[in-house]
VOPAGU-2260 file (C-alpha; in pm, 1 decimal, decimal comma):
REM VOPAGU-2260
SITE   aa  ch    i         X         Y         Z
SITE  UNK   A    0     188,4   -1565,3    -960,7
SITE  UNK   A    1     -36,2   -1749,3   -1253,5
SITE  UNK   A    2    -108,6   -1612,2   -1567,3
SITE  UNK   A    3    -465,3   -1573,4   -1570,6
SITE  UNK   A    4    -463,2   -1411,4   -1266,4
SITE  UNK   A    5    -244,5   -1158,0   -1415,2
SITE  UNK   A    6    -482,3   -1123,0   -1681,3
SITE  UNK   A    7    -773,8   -1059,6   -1454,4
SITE  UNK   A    8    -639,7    -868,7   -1208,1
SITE  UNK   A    9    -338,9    -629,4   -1323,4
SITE  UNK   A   10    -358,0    -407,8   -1083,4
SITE  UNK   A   11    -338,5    -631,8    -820,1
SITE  UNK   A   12     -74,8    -773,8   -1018,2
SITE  UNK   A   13     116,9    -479,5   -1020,2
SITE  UNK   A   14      77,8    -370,9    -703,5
SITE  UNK   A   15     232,3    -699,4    -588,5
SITE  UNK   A   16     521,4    -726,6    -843,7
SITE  UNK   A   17     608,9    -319,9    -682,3
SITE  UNK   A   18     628,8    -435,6    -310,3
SITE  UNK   A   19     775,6    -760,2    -354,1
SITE  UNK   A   20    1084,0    -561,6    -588,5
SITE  UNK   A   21    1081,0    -265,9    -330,1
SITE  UNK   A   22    1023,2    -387,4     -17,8
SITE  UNK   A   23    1389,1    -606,8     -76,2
SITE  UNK   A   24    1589,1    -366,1    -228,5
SITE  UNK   A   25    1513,2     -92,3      36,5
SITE  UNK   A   26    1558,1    -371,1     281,8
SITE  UNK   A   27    1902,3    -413,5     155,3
SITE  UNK   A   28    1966,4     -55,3     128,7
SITE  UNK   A   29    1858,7      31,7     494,7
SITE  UNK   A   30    2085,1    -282,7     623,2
SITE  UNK   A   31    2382,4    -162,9     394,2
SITE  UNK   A   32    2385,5    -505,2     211,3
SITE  UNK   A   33    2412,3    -295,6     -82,3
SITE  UNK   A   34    2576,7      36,7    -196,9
SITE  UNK   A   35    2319,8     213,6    -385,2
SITE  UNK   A   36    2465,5     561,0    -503,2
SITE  UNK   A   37    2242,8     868,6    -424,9
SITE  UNK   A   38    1940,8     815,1    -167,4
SITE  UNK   A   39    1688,9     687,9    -428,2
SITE  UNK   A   40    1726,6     366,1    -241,1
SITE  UNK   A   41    1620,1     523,3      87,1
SITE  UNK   A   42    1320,3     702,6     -22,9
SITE  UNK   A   43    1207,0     388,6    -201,4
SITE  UNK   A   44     971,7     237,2      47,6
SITE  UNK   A   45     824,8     608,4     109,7
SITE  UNK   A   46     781,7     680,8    -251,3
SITE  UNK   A   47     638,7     333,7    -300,5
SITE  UNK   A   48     408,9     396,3     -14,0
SITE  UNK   A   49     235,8     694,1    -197,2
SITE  UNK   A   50     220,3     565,5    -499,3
SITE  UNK   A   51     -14,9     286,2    -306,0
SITE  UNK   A   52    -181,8     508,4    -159,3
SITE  UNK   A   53    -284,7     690,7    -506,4
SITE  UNK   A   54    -397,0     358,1    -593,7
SITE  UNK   A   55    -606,3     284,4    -339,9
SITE  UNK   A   56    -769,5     612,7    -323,0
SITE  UNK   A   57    -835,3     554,8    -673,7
SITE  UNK   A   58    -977,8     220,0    -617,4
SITE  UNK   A   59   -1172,1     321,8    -332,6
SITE  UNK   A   60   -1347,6     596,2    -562,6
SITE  UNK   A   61   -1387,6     331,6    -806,6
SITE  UNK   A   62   -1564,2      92,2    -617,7
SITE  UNK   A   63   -1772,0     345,9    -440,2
SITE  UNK   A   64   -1895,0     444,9    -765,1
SITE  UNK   A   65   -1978,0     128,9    -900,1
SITE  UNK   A   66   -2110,2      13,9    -619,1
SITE  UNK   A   67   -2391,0     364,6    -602,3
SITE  UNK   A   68   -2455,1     301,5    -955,8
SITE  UNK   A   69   -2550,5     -72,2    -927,2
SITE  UNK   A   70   -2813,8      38,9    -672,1
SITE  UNK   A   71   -2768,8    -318,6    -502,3
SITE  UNK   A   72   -2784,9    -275,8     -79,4
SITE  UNK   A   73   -2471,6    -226,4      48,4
SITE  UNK   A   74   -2533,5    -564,1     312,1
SITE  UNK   A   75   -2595,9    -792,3     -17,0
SITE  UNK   A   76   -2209,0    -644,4    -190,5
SITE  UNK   A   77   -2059,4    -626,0     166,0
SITE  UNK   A   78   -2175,9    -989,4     267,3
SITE  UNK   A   79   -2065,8   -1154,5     -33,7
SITE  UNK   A   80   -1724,5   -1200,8      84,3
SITE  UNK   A   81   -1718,0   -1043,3     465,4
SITE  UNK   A   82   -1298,7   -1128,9     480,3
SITE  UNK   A   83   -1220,3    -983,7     192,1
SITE  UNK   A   84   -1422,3    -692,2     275,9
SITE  UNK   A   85   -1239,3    -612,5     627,5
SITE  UNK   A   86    -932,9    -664,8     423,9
SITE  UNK   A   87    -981,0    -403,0     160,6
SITE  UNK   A   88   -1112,0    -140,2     458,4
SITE  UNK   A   89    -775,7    -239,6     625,7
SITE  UNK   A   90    -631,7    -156,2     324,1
SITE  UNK   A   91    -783,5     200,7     250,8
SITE  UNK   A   92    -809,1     233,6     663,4
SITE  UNK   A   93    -413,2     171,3     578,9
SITE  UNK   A   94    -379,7     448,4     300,4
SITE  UNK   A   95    -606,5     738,4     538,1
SITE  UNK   A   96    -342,4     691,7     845,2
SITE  UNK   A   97     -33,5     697,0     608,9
SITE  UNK   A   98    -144,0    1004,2     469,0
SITE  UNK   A   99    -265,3    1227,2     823,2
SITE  UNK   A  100      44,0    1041,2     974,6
SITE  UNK   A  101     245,0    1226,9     674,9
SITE  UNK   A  102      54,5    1583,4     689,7
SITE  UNK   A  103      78,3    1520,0    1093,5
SITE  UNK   A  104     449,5    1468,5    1134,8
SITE  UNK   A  105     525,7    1749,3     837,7
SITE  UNK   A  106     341,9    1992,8    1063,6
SITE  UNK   A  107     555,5    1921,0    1298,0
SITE  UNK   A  108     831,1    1966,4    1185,6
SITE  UNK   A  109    1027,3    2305,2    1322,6
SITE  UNK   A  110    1166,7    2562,8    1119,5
SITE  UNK   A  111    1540,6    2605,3    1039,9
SITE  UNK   A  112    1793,0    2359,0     976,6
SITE  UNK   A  113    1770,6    2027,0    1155,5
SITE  UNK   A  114    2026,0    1814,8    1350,0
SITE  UNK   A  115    2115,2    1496,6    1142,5
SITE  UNK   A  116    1979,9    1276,7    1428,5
SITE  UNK   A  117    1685,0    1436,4    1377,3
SITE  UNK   A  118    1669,1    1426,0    1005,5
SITE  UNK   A  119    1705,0    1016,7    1074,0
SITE  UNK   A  120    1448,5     988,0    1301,8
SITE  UNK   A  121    1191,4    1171,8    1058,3
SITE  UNK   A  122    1338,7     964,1     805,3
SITE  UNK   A  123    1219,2     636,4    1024,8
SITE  UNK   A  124     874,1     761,7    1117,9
SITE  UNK   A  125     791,7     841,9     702,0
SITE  UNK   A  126     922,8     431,0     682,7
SITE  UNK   A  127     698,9     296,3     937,8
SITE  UNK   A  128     396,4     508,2     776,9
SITE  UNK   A  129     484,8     436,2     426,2
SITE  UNK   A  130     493,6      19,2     552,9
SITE  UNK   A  131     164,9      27,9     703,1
SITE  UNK   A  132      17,2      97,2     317,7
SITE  UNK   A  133     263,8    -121,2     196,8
SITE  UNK   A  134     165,8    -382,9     451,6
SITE  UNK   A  135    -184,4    -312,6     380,7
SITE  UNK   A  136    -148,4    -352,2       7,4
SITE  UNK   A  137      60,0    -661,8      77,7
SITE  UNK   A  138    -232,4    -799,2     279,8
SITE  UNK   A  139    -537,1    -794,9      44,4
SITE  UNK   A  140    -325,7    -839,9    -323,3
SITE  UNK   A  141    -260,8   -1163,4    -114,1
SITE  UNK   A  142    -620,6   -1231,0     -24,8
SITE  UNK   A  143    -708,4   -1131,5    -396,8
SITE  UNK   A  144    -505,1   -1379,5    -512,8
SITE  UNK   A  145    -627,9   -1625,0    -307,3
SITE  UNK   A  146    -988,1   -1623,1    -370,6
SITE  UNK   A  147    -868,1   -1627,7    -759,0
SITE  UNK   A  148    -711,8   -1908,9    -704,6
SITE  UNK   A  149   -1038,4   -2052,6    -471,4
SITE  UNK   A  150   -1221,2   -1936,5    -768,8
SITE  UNK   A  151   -1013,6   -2097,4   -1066,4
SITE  UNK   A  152   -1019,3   -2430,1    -875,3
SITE  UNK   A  153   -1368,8   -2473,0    -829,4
């Protein structure tokens, strides 16, 4: 990752420096490549999956806002860069399923204690959610990076 696009962009920075640290390390936890005391390690990809999700709420908002305020049509900001657009509504398109997937399979879930089978299996289905985000995020801090780097060349 270069410098300046650090500078510029440390969100996107940030966001990529979290998933490509978690995204291993869970990885290696899950596999049992490494003991990891506690289950930290196994809530990792979850945890880092709503932490995205803040982020891209946020972001969302943010844009939104800016985007009202500017009072520019919404074809002239959307055309500018039609991939990167797609992308980023993948992205908070991502964030909206991980969270009713989340509040859908909590509601589900029956009272009293549950089997440890199905304690895994919930387990599993918060992963898979939390990746999609993750995924998603993955997806356009990549595409960010590459127009910067489009951009820096030219």
């Amino acid at each position: 990752m270069s410098v300046p696009f650090v500078r510029t962009r440390p969100l996107q920075a940030g966001k990529l420096a979290a998933i490509v640290v978690a995204l291993p390390i869970g990885g290696a936890v899950f596999f049992g490549l490494v003991g990891y005391p506690g289950v930290l390690g196994l809530f990792l990809v979850p945890l880092l999956g709503i932490g995205l999700t803040l982020v891209v709420a946020v972001e969302a908002l943010v844009t939104g806002y800016r985007a009202v305020r500017a009072g520019r049509p919404a074809s002239g900001w959307l055309g500018d860069r039609p991939v990167y657009t797609v992308v980023r509504a993948g992205e908070a398109v991502a964030a909206v399923a991980w969270v009713a997937g989340l509040l859908y399979v909590l509601s589900t879930i029956p009272d009293g204690p549950m089997s440890g089978p199905g304690a895994i299996g919930l387990w599993m289905i918060v992963v898979g959610l939390a990746l999609v985000v993750v995924v998603g995020s993955l997806v356009r801090t990549l595409v960010e990076y590459y127009y910067h780097r489009v951009g820096a060349a030219a």
